[in-house]
Each structure stands twice: as C-alpha cells, then as structure tokens.
C-alpha positions, 0 to 999 in steps of 0.5 A: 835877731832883732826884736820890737817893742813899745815905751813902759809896760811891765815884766811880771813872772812868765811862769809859762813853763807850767804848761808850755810843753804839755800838749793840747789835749782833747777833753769833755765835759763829765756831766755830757752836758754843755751850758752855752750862752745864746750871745758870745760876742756881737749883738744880742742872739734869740734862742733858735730851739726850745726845750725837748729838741733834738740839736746836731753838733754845729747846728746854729742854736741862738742868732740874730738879725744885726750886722753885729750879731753872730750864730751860735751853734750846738758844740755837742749832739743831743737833747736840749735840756734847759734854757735859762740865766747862768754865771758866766765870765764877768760874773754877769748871769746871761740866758744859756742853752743848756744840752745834753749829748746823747753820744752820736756826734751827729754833725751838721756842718756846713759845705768846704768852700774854696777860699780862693776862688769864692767870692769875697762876700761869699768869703765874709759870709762864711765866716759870719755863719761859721761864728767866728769872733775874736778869740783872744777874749774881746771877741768881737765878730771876726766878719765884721773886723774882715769888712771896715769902712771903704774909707779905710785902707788895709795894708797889713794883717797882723797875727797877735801871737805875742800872748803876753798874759802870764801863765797862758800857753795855749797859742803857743802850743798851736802854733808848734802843734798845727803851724799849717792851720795858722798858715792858711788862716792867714792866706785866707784873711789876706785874700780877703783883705788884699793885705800884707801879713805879718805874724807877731812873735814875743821873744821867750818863743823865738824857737817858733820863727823857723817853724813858722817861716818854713810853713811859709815857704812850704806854702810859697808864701813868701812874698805875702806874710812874715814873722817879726819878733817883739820883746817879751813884755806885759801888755806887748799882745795889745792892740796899741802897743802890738801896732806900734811895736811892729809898725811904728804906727799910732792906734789913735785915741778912741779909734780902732786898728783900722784907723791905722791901715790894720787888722789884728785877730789871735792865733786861734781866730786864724785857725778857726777860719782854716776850719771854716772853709776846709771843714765847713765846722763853725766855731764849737770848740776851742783849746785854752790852759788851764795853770796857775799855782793853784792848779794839779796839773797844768795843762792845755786842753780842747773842750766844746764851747759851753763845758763848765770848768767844774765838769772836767775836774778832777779828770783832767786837773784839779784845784788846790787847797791852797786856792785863794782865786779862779780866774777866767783868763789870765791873770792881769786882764782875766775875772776873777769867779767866784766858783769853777762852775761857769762855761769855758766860751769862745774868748776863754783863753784860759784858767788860772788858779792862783794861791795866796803867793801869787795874788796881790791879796793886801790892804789898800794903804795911802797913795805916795804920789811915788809915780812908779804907775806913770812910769809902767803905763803904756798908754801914757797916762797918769793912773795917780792922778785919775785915781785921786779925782775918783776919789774925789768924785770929780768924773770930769777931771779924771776924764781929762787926765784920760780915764777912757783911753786905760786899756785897763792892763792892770800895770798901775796896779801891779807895781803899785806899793801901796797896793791900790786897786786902779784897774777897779776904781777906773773900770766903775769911772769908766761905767759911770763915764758911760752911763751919763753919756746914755743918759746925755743921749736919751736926752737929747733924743727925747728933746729932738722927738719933743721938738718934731712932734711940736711941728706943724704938719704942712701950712697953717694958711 
C-alpha cells in the first residue's frame, strides 16, 4: 500500500507495544473527587457555582461570553468542595473547581439532535455548548475550527490519527475499539462543513484501513471520506507535515489549516461530537495511555475530566522507583511535572513515566556546528543557527533565522550529540518574541489614545 510523507523528521523508538493491546478501560478517581480547571481551551471561563452547591454530571460549571470561550461541565455528580489555584499541565497553577461525588451519577445532558437535519448554526452550537476543543493537546475550540472565515474555501477535513508521540496508543485502541463512533464523527463535520473527509493512518496501524474502510461502506460513505496511509515518522501527526503529506499542500507560515482549504481535529475530537449529537453528553470525560518505562502497568484508560493522575494509583498502575520523569503527554511534545498530583483535562492524551534509559538526562556540551539538527528539522530551519543568536541575546537575528515558525517538536534536540536543550532556548525566545510584541502593542495603543484625546472636539471658530 502506498504510503505519504513529508522531508526530515526523525524515528525515534515506538515502544507503542507497551500498551496497544490493552484495551480502554474505564476508571475513577479513588478520592471521588474530580479538580476541574474553569478554563480548558479557548478564552478565560468564570466559575458558574460556588462552593456548597449541588452539580449534576454534565451541568456547564465555568463559561464565558467570547466567541473563544468553551463551557465546562461537572465530570461527576456532587457537592462542590473548593474553588481555588491547582498545578496543572505546563506547571501553571490555574483556578479549578474541585467536586466530590456523591455517587448518583445524576446526569444533566443535553437533548440528541439530529445532525442531519438540524441547522448548521444549530449544529455549531452544539458543539460549543457541548465543550468540545481540540483533543490532541493544543485544544483549541472544536466550534470555532467547524466555522472559518467566508473567505476560506474548505475542501477536506482531515482526521489526524497519525499519533506519531512515542509510547501513546489511546487512538489507536478507539479506532479499533468504537471505528463506528469515528465514522460518524466525521459524517457530522462533513456535513457541516461540506468538505471531502480523508482520515490519515501512520503506517505501524495499516491493520486498521480495512476496519475502517468497512465502516464507510457499512454507513454508505464511500463517496464522502477515505483512509490514506502516511509513513510512520515523528513529528508526521503535525498539522504541517499531516497537511503536506496527504495533500501535497503548504500550511503557509503563521497561518492556520484553513489557509490551505483545511480542517484538521484528533480522532477523539471526532468521537466526541458523535457523542454530542447522539447523547447530548458534553465533554466530561476522555480515554488517554498511561506508559512509559517507569510505568507497572501500561494501560489506556477513560477517566472523568478532572481526575488527578495520583488518584488512580496504585489501582490501575503505578510508578517505578526507577522514575526519573512524569511527563503530561508524550515524550517529545508532553511537560514534564514535577509530581502525579495534577488533573488529567481535555487535551491529556496521555502519561508517560520515563526512567533514566529512556530520557536524554545529560550535561549540555558545546555546539559542533554538526548540522544533524538542520538535517531532522521538518520545518526547514536552521535550529544551530537560532540556538547561537539566543545565545547571543540577538532576539532579532534569531527571528530571521525563523524562531517563531519551530513548531517546538523537539527533533533538534533529539538528534543533537552534544545534548543541547533547543526546544527550551526557543520556547523562552519565543516568550521574550512575545512579550516585546505586547509591549509594541501596548505602545502603539497608548500613543493612538494620547493622540485622539489631543483632538480638538469640533470647530475652534
């Protein structure tokens, strides 16, 4: 079978067998409690209740009044317990609500609505009220993506089921599991969008195209969407290279996939909007793998959003004394946590716990100017190059060289010899890029305000 791909990247180890034939399990949190953070993608939400109130399962808890913002919704039954800062991925301490069950399962979901003959605005609304975002970890609101600009022209809809992180099986595993829900996930986007569908397959789970592709048929979708295989490589589950491998087609930089007549969303998005419209559920819960050396039990697991990764050990796994990180997510784009004790959210596609082997632990040593991270850098760029003008304090040069187009995959790094942390060094050149741009900003506004309020009001005759 034919298999698509895009110019550098890397092969680090799959070690994908850890858990690939463990099925998704369900599991809850031992304390009965969930931490939910009031903001999980999208523009900040405010706290709905207070403590003391009573919450049914899938009653919108934290919203907002932006066009980016998304609800968020009690994952459990119960009293709410606490609202207060918590660690959360990105080592950022964010207000969360924090809920204890009271063991009801009390569920306050919305009507199914048929999404074939329901308006598209009606279709859109669903799936903001529903919560749903991204749920490959940028989790960026799935309603906004469903509704671009007039001036863009969507053809396809793209289903990113590369899921090209090392040790992370938890797409997989659903598309082997429920390949119905995906199915109709993707109908549903189509419909909206009036898109051609294309689901996108890394090569190491070419034993899922026939499943899938009998799905289609079943459903008599045969003319709307199809599977492609990609060739299994790191960082092939980018928006950039999933783009230009399947279509041949540019993400332009400091665009969006949209730009190039496409729409992209993770497998688990896609069953989350099945579940939208057939159960009226929102977003309260999601599967993830939990792997890594480090780990006692590889496993993939459904938990409610808001469960603490502490509160489902040692139940359903455990760590290794011989744990050197814990890492939100995969290994080359996850963070690394400084404890267990942080909620799994809606972008939590997994944990990784990794020990000593299988971490790049090591004192930087100097730069060679080998080039081995120009070679693995799928965006083209020259990693050495910005590293040295960092270095130097030369924000602008490193600008030039395209600091703000790394996609921060973390391919320089791995492959460098001399052990250097780029992905680090660019993502605090990338902050200070950013922080001089709001201060340009800020400038400029306070200028422009200066400068209307010297006005004169109306004739001076």
């Amino acid at each position: 079978m034919k298999t698509r791909t895009f110019k550098g990247g890397i092969h680090p180890k799959e070690m994908k067998e850890l858990s690939r034939d463990c099925p998704i399990t369900p599991a809850f949190p031992s304390s009965n409690t969930v931490t939910i953070p009031v903001t999980m993608g999208g523009a900040p939400n405010t706290p709905l209740v207070k403590v003391g109130d009573v919450v049914a399962k899938g009653q919108v808890i934290a919203s907002g009044d932006k066009f980016m913002s998304v609800p968020v919704h009690a994952s459990v039954s119960g009293k709410v317990k606490k609202i207060a800062n918590f660690l959360t991925t990105g080592n950022a301490e964010v207000p969360c609500i924090v809920i204890e069950s009271d063991g009801s399962d009390t569920t306050a979901f919305m009507e199914p609505l048929d999404p074939f003959t329901c308006e598209r605005t009606a279709a859109l609304d669903r799936i903001k009220q529903a919560g749903i975002v991204g749920m490959g970890g940028a989790s960026f609101p799935a309603h906004v993506k469903l509704n671009p600009p007039e001036d863009k022209d969507i053809e396809y809809v793209l289903v990113n089921a590369a899921e090209c992180e090392p040790y992370l099986t938890v797409d997989e595993r659903t598309m082997k599991e429920t390949p119905e829900k995906l199915i109709d996930g993707l109908a549903i986007v189509l419909k909206i969008s009036g898109a051609y569908g294309i689901i996108a397959l890394e090569d190491n789970k070419a034993y899922l195209k026939p499943v899938l592709e009998e799905q289609i048929l079943k459903c008599g979708y045969t003319d709307d969407m199809e599977v492609v295989l990609v060739k299994t490589k790191y960082p092939q589950g980018s928006e950039k290279f999933i783009v230009e491998s399947v279509l041949g087609a540019e993400i332009p930089s400091a665009k969006l996939p949209a730009d190039a007549g496409t729409i992209i969303s993770n497998v688990g998005t896609f069953c989350a909007i099945s579940d939208a419209f057939r159960l009226g559920m929102p977003l309260i819960s999601r599967a993830l793998t939990v792997s890594g050396g480090g780990c006692t039990k590889p496993c993939n697991l459904k938990v409610p959003v808001g469960t603490l990764v502490s509160d489902l050990m040692p139940q359903f796994f455990d760590k290794k004394d011989s744990t050197v990180k814990i890492i939100s997510g995969g290994p080359m784009m996850g963070f690394a946590m400084p404890t267990e004790a942080f909620p799994i959210v809606k972008g939590t596609s997994g944990i990784t716990f990794l020990t000593e082997e299988e971490t790049f632990l090591k004192d930087e040593s100097q730069c060679i100017s080998c080039g081995k991270c120009i070679s693995a850098c799928p965006m083209h760029l020259s990693p050495v190059l910005m590293s040295k003008e960092l270095e130097a304090q030369n924000i602008a040069s490193a600008r030039k060289f395209g600091l703000m187009d790394c996609i921060e995959c973390g391919c320089c790094a791995y492959v460098c010899p001399a052990g250097i942390r780029l992905v680090q060094r660019f993502r605090m050149g990338k902050s200070i890029v950013r922080t001089q741009m709001a201060q340009e900003r800020a400038k400029a506004e306070a200028a422009k305000k200066a400068a209307d309020s010297n006005k004169p009001n109306g004739d001076s005759k």
